[in-house]
N, C-alpha and C positions, 0 to 999 in steps of 0.2 A: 564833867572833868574840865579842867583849865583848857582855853583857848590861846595858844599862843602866838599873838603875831607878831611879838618882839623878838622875832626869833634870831637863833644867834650869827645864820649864813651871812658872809657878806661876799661878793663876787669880785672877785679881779677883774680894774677897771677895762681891763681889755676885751672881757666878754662883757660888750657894753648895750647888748641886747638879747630880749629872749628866744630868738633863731640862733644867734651865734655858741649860747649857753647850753642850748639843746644838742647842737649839731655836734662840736668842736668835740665834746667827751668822747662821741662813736671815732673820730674819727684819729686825733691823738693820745687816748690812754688806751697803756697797752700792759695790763696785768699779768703776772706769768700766770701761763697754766699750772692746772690743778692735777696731783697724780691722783686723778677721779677709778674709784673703784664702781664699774658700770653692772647693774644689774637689772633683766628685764624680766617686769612682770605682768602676767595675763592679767587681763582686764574680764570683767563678769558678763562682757557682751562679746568675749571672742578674739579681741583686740591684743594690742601690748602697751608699754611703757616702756619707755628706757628711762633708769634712775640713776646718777651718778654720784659714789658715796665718796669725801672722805672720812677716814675710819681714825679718831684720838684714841680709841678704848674709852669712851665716856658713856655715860648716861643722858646727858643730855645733848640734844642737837635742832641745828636750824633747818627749817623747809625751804628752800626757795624757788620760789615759782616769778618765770620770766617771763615779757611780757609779749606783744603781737608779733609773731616770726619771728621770736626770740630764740634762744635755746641755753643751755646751761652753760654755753661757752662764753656767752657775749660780757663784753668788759665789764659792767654791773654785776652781774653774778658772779665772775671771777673775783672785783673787788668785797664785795661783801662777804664773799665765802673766804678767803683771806685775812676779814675784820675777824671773825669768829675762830678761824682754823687755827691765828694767832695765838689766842686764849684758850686754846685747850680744848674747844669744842668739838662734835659731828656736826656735820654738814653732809645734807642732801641736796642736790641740784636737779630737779626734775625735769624731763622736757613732755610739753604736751603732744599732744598721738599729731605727728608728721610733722616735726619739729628737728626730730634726730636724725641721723643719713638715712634711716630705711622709712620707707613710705605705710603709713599704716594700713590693717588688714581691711577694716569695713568701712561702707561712707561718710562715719560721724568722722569731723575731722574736732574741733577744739572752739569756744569763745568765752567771752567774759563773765556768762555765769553757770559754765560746764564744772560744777565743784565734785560731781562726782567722782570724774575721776582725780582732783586732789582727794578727795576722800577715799578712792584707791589705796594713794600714798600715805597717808596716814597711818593708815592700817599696816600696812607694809614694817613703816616704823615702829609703829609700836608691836608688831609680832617675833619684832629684833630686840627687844626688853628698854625700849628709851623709855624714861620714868619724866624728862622734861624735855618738852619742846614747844618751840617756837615757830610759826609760822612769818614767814617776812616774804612779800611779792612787789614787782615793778609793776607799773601803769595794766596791761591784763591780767596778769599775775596779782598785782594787788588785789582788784574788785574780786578774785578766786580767794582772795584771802579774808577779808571782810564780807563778802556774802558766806562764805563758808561756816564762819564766828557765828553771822547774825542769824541765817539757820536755822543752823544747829541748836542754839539758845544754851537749853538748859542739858541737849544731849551733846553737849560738847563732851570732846572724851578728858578726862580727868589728868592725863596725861598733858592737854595743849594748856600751856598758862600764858599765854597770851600773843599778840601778831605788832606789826610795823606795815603798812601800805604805803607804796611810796608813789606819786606821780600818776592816781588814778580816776578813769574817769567816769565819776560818781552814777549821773546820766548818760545813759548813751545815745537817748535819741535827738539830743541838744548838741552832744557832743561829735555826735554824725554833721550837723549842723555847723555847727562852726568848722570842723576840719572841710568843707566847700567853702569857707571865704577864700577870698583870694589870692592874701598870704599865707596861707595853710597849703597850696596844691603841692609844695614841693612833698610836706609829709602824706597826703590822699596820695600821690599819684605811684610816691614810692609803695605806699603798703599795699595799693593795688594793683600794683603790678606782682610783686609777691604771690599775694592771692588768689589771681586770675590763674599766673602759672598753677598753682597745689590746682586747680578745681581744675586746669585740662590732664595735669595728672592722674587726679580720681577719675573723671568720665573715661578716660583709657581703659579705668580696672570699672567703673561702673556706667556704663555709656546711657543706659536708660533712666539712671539718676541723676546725672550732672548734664546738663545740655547747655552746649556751651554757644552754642548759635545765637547770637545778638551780644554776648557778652564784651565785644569790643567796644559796644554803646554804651556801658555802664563807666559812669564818670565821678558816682558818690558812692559813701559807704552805704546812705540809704537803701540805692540803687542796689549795689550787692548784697545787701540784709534780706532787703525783698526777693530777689531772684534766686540768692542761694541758703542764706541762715536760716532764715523766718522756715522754710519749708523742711529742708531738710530736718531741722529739729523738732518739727509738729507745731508749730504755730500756726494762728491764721492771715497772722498777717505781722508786717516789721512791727509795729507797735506793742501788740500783745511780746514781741521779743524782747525788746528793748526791753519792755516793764519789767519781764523777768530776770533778766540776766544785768540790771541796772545795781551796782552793790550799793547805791545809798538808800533803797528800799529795804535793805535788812540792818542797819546801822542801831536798831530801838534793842536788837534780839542779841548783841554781844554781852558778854558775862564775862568775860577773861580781859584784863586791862590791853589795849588794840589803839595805837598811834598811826594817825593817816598826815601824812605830811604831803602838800600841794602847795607849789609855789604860787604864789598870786601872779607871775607872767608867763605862766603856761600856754604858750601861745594854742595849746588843742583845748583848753576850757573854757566855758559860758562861766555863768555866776554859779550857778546849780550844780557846781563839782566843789562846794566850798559849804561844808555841811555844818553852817555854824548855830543851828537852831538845835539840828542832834545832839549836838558835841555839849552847847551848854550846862544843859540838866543831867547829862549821860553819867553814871558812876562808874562807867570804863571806859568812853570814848574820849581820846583825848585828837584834839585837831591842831595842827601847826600850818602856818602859813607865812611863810619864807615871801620878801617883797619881791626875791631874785631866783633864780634856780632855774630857770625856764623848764624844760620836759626829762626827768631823769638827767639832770646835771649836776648843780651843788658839787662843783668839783676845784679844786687849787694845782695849775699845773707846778710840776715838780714835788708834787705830795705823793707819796704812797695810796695814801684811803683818803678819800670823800671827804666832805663835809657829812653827808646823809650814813656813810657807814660809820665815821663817828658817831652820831647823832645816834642810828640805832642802836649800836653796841649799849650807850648811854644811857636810853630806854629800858634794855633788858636786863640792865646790870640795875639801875636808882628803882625802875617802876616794880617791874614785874621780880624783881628782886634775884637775877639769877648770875652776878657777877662771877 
């Protein structure tokens, strides 16, 4: 499918670099909230979910899955769920397990290629009679979205006609990598701080599975992969993680037409989040690579929506055909 790098962003000169582009969106766009109808569903290991609907009376609607310590509330999901809600659509805002105010019940907590429980949600959806949906996620959220697709392949449910990944990153054990250069510490040091907190959380409720002794010495994502992911999940080790939870390894396996848009000054990506050998030959992948956008940006202040929630709408209405 077409690779597009003439793509049509172009950044207000004032966000005149890709820290500024990334940052400025968290910090000045400020979406109204959503009158979210919250419902929580068990999970098949004992667990829950909180799902946050809104309800058009439609048949078709969007999934969106947010990205690392994200939650359904954060200004992306708010914008996007607003691109859709506009036109008439459902919209689902899911949060992954210890993402909502209450802390989940067992030690799995959530990563980037935990599709099961989106595939939870899925289900969920369709047991409520959706006949079309869409799957659309941010940077963790995406790689949930596209390993999900690639998968699943041909057991995709009949129901998903296609997804949007926005801002995600492809490999993860490169991409652990780069967030340790030097300009990257502001985003390492904020997500692990986050992190560290949920994991003295867990050890509180699970003290012999989380041990948090030496954890003040962990200064990379590697570090923390190794000491709490890789294990907790059954791996042998961070590599074997990375590999499976890395969504450009299922990229060959999508069947439902699937847009991954990745700015080329992503300041958290290597080369290897720029899947342009898949995308080539792919009959449903299609890739965009914006020169600008830096991390979950693509944004014009004083707009309403995005450049990216235009852009998706765009997609799901010309590709996947569901205006």
């Amino acid at each position: 499918m077409p690779i597009i790098n003439n793509s049509s962003y172009k950044a207000p000169f004032w966000l005149y670099n890709k820290h500024i582009e990334t940052i400025m969106p968290g910090i000045l766009r400020k979406p109204k909230p959503l009158d979210y109808q919250r419902q929580r569903i068990n999970t098949a290991d004992g667990d829950f979910l909180d799902l946050d609907y809104v309800v058009n009376s439609n048949d078709k609607i969007v999934i969106l899955s947010h990205g690392l310590e994200g939650n359904s509330d954060k200004y992306y999901m708010r914008g996007m769920a607003h691109k859709f809600v506009k036109h008439g659509w459902d919209v689902l805002s899911w949060n992954c397990r210890s993402c909502s105010e209450d802390i989940n019940l067992t030690p799995k907590l959530y990563h980037h290629g935990a599709t099961e429980d989106l595939n939870e949600v899925i289900v969920n959806v369709i047991s409520k009679g959706y006949q079309k949906i869409v799957l659309i996620g941010f940077s963790l959220g995406g790689s949930l979205v596209v390993k999900y697709l690639g998968e699943h392949g041909q057991r995709t449910p009949s129901e998903i006609l296609g997804g949007v990944a926005i801002s995600i990153p492809c490999q993860l054990g490169s991409c652990a990598k780069k967030l340790s250069d030097p300009d990257n510490k502001f985003y390492l040091n904020r997500f692990l701080k986050k992190l560290k907190a949920k994991i003295v959380s867990k050890s509180a409720q699970f003290p012999k599975i989380f041990d948090i002794n030496g954890m003040e010495e962990i200064v990379s994502f590697n570090g923390f992969d190794s000491k709490y992911s890789a294990p907790l999940y059954g791996f042998k080790n961070v590599e074997e993680f990375y590999n499976y939870a890395s969504a450009g390894n299922y990229i060959e396996g999508i069947i439902v037409p699937t847009l991954l848009v990745n700015s080329l000054n992503d300041p958290m990506f290597p080369d290897d989040c720029y899947p342009y050998a898949e995308a080539e030959n792919h009959q449903y992948f299609y890739l965009e690579t914006p020169a600008k956008g830096g991390h979950l940006g693509y944004w014009w202040p004083g707009q309403k929506e995005s450049w990216v929630e235009k852009r998706t709408y765009q997609f799901v209405s010309d590709v996947i055909g569901l205006g």
